[in-house]
C-alpha positions in Angstrom: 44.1 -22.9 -37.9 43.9 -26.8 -37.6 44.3 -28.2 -34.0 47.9 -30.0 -33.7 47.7 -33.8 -33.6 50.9 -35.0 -31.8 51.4 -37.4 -28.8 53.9 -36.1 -25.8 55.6 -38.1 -23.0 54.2 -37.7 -19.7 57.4 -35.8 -18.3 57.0 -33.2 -21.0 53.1 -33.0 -21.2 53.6 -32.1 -17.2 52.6 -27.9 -18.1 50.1 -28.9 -21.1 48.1 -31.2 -19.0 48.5 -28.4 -15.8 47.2 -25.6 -17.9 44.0 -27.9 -19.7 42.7 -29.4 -16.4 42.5 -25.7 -14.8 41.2 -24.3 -18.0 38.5 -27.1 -18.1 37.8 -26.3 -14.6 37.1 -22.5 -15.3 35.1 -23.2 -18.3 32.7 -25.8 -16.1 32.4 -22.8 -13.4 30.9 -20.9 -16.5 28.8 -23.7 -17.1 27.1 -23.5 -13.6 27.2 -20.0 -13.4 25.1 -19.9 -16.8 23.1 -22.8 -15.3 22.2 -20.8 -12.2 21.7 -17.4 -13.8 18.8 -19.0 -16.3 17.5 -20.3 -13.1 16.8 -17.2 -11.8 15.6 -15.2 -15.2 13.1 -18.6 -15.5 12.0 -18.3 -11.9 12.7 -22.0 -11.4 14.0 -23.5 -8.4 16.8 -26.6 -9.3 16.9 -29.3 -6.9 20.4 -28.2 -4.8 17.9 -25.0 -3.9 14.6 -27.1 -3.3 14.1 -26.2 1.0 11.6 -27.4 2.5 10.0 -25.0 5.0 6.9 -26.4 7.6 3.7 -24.8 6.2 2.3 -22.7 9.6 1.1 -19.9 7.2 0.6 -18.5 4.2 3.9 -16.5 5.3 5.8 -19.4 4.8 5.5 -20.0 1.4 6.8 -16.6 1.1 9.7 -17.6 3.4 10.2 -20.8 1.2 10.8 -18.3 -2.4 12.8 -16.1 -1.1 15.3 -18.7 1.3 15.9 -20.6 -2.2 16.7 -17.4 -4.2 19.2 -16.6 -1.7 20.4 -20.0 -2.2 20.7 -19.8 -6.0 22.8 -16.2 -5.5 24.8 -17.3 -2.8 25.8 -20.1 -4.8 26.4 -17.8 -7.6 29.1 -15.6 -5.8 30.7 -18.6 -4.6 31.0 -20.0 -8.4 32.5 -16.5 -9.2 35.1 -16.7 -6.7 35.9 -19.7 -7.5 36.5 -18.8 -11.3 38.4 -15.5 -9.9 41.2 -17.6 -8.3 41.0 -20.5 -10.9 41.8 -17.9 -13.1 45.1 -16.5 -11.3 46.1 -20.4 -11.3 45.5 -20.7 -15.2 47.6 -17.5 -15.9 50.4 -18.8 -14.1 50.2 -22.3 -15.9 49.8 -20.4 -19.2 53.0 -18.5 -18.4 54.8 -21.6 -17.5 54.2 -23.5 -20.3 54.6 -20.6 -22.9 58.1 -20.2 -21.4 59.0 -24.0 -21.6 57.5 -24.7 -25.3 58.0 -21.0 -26.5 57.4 -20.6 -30.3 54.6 -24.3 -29.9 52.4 -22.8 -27.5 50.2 -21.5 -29.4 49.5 -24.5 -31.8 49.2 -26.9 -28.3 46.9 -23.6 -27.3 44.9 -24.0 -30.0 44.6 -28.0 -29.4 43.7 -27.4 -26.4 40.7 -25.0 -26.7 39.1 -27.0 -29.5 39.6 -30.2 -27.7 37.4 -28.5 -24.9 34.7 -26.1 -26.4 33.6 -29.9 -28.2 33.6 -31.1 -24.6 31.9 -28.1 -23.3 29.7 -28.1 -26.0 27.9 -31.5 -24.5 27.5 -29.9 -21.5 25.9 -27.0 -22.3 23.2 -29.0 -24.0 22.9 -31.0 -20.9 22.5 -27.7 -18.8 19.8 -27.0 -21.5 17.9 -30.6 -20.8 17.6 -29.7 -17.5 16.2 -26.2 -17.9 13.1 -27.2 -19.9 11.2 -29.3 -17.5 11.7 -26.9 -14.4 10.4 -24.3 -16.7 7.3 -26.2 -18.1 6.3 -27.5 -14.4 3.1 -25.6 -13.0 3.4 -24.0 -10.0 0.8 -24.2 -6.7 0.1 -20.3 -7.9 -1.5 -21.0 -11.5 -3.7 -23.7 -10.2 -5.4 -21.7 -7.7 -8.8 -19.9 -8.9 -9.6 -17.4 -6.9 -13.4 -16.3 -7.1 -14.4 -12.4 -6.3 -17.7 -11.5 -5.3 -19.2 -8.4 -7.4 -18.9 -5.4 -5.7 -22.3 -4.1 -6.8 -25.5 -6.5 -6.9 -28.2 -4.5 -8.7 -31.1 -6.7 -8.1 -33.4 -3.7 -10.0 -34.1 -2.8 -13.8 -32.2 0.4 -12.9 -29.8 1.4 -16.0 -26.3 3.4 -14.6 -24.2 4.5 -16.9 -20.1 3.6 -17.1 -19.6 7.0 -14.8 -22.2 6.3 -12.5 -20.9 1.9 -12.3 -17.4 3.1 -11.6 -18.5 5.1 -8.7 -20.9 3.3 -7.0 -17.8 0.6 -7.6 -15.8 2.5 -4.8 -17.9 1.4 -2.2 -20.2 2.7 0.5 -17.0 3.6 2.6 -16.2 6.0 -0.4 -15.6 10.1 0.7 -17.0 11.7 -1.8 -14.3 14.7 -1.0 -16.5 17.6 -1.6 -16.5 20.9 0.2 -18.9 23.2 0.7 -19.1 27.1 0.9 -18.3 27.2 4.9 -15.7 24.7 4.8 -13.0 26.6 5.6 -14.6 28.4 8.4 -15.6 24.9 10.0 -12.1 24.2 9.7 -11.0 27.3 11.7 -13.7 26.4 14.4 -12.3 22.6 14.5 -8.7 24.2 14.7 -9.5 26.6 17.4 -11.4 23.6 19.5 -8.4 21.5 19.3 -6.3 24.7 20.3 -8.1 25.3 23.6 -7.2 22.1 24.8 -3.3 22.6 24.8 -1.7 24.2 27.8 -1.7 27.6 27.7 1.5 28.6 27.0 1.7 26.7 23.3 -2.0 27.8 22.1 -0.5 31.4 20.8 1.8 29.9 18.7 -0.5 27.1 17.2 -2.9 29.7 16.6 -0.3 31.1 14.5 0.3 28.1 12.4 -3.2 27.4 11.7 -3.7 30.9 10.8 -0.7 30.4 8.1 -1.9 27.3 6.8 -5.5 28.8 6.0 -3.6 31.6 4.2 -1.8 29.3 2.3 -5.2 27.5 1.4 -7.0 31.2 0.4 -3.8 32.1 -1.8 -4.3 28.2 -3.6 -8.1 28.8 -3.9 -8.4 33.0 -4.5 -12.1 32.1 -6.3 -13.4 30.5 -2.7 -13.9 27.2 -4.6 -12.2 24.6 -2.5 -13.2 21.5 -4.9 -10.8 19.6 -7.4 -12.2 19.0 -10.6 -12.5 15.6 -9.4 -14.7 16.3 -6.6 -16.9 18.3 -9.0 -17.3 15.6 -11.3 -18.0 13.3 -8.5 -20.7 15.3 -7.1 -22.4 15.6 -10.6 -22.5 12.1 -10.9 -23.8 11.0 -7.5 -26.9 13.4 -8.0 -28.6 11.3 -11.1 -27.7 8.0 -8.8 -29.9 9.6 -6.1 -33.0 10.9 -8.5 -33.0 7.5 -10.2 -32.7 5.4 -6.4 -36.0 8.2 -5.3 -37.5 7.7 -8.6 -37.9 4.0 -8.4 -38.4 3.7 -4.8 -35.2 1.6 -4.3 -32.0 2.2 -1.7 -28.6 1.0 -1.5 -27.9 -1.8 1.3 -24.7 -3.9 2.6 -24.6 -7.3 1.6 -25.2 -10.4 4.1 -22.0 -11.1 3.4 -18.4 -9.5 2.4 -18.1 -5.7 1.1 -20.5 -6.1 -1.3 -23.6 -3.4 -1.8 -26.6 -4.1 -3.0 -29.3 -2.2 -4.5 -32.9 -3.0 -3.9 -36.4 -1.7 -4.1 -37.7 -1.2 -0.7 -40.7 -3.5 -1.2 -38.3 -6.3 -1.9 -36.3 -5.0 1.1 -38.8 -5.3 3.7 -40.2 -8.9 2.2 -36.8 -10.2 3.2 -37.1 -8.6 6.7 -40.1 -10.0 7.2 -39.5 -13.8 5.4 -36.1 -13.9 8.1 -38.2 -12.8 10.8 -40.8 -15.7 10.3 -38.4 -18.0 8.9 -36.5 -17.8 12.9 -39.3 -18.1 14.8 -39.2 -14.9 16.6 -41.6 -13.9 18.6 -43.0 -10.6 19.9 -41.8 -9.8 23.7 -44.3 -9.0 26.4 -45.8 -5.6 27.4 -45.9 -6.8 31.2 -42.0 -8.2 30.8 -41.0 -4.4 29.6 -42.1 -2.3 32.0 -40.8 -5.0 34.6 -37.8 -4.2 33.7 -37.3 -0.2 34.6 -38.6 -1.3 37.9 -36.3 -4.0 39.1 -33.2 -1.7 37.7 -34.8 1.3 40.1 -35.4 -1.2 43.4 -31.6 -2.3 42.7 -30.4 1.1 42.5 -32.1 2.3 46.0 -30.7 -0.9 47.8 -27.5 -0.1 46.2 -27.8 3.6 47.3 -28.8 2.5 50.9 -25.7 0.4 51.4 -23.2 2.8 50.2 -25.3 5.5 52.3 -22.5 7.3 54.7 -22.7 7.4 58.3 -23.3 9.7 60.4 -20.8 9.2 63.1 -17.8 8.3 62.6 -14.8 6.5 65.0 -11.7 8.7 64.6 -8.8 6.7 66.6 -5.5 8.5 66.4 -2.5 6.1 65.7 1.1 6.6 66.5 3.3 6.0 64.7 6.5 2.9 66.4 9.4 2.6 65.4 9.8 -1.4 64.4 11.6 -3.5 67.5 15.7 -4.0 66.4 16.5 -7.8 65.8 18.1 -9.9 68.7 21.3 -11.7 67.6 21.3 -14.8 68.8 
């Protein structure tokens, strides 16, 4: 249908012009709310949002993201209730003017709507503009580096395989998990340790509870094997690891720095013991100043002894007890 080109006077464009300024109004409320929504999907932050928040702590950059995605949502619901009551206003201008032009209201309808998507059209693009450079700009995040330290340092022509590298990997703080044979009794023993030290009256019943839990283990583990497949296979591994450390006469240190290991021949080890040692200075305290020591610490303790000594009479005076004197009113 071809948009209707005709020319109205102001007294009887009164509805047409009503109905278009409200409809423009709710398609520009689309317009932000699209605007807004690609913000967040981006992850860009458009100026209206940009808050600046003091930077005490790392926390606060944290504090900055999320205070301007709240912005950007609050703003949101505000642009949908706007369009919610825009809306009730263009359905009553759209009944209004279809009852004053009647069988023309759709063709004027039809003017109207292509008169604005071309409008709209423009600003959409514009929208668009503005998109593509907050998207493209780097954030503080990406230009950051951050450097990790190895967590294993093999200073040794030792060879581990990928089983063995991925757990010595976990770390010397690492529980290997495995159980042996007597575990379970242990854990009894442990239980009934921890037992004696309630009151009386509540050691029956924990005694009780312990004794279900253990039957509870026994029916999981009727073979008496109390290892996962993964403590097994953990346990296999760590055996070769300690052959090939004995073999080559190396050990497994902490690093100077961090929660790093390192492994080391011994030799090596006790160079750098000896290199820091020298390197500081430090010299060798005196037999003399040693044994000087236990002695002062016993003369302090007799004088100490002697002064807290108790006497062996004592002054007993009784004391009565007085009422305190009543106030005098002047």
């Amino acid at each position: 249908m071809q948009p209707l080109d005709c020319k109205f006077v102001a007294g009887q464009a009164h509805s047409i012009h009503i109905y278009k300024n409200i409809k423009e109004k709710v398609q520009r409320c689309c317009a932000s709310i699209y605007f807004n929504q690609q913000c967040l999907h981006l992850g860009v932050t458009p100026k209206y949002a940009n808050i600046k928040v003091p930077f005490t702590s790392p926390a606060s950059k944290t504090t900055q993201k999320k205070s301007q995605v709240l912005s950007i949502k609050t703003e949101i619901k505000f642009l949908y209730s706007k369009k919610d009551k825009l809306n009730a206003q263009l359905y009553k201008a759209h009944l209004n003017a279809a009852q004053e032009w009647g069988s023309l209201w759709p063709l004027i309808q039809n003017n109207i709507l292509h008169s604005l998507n071309s409008r709209l059209t423009g600003v959409y693009k514009t929208l668009d503009k503005k998109l593509n450079p907050l998207s493209h700009i780097p954030t503080n995040a990406n230009n950051k580096k951050c450097t990790f330290f190895q967590r294993v340092n093999n200073l040794t022509n030792i060879e581990f395989t990928d089983e063995e590298s991925i757990l010595l990997n976990k770390g010397m703080k690492y529980n290997l998990g495995h159980r042996h044979n007597s575990w379970i009794q242990n854990l009894g023993l442990e239980a009934e340790c921890a037992i004696t030290l309630l009151p009386q009256k509540d050691q029956e019943y924990m005694r009780l509870c312990v004794a279900k839990q253990i039957e509870k283990i026994h029916a999981k583990h009727p073979s008496g094997n109390y290892n996962s497949p993964q403590h097994s296979k953990e346990l296999r591994i760590a055996k070769p690891i300690r052959d090939k450390l004995t073999a080559n006469n190396a050990s497994i240190t902490k690093a100077n720095k961090g929660s790093s290991m390192v492994i080391i021949y011994n030799t090596d080890y006790e160079d750098k013991v000896m290199n820091f040692i020298h390197s500081n200075n430090a010299q060798p305290t005196s037999q003399q100043h040693n044994n000087s020591i236990p002695k002062r610490t016993k003369t302090h303790t007799e004088e100490v002894h002697n002064t807290n000594k108790p006497r062996d009479h004592l002054e007993v005076h009784p004391i009565k007890p007085q009422n305190p004197p009543p106030e005098r009113l002047a």
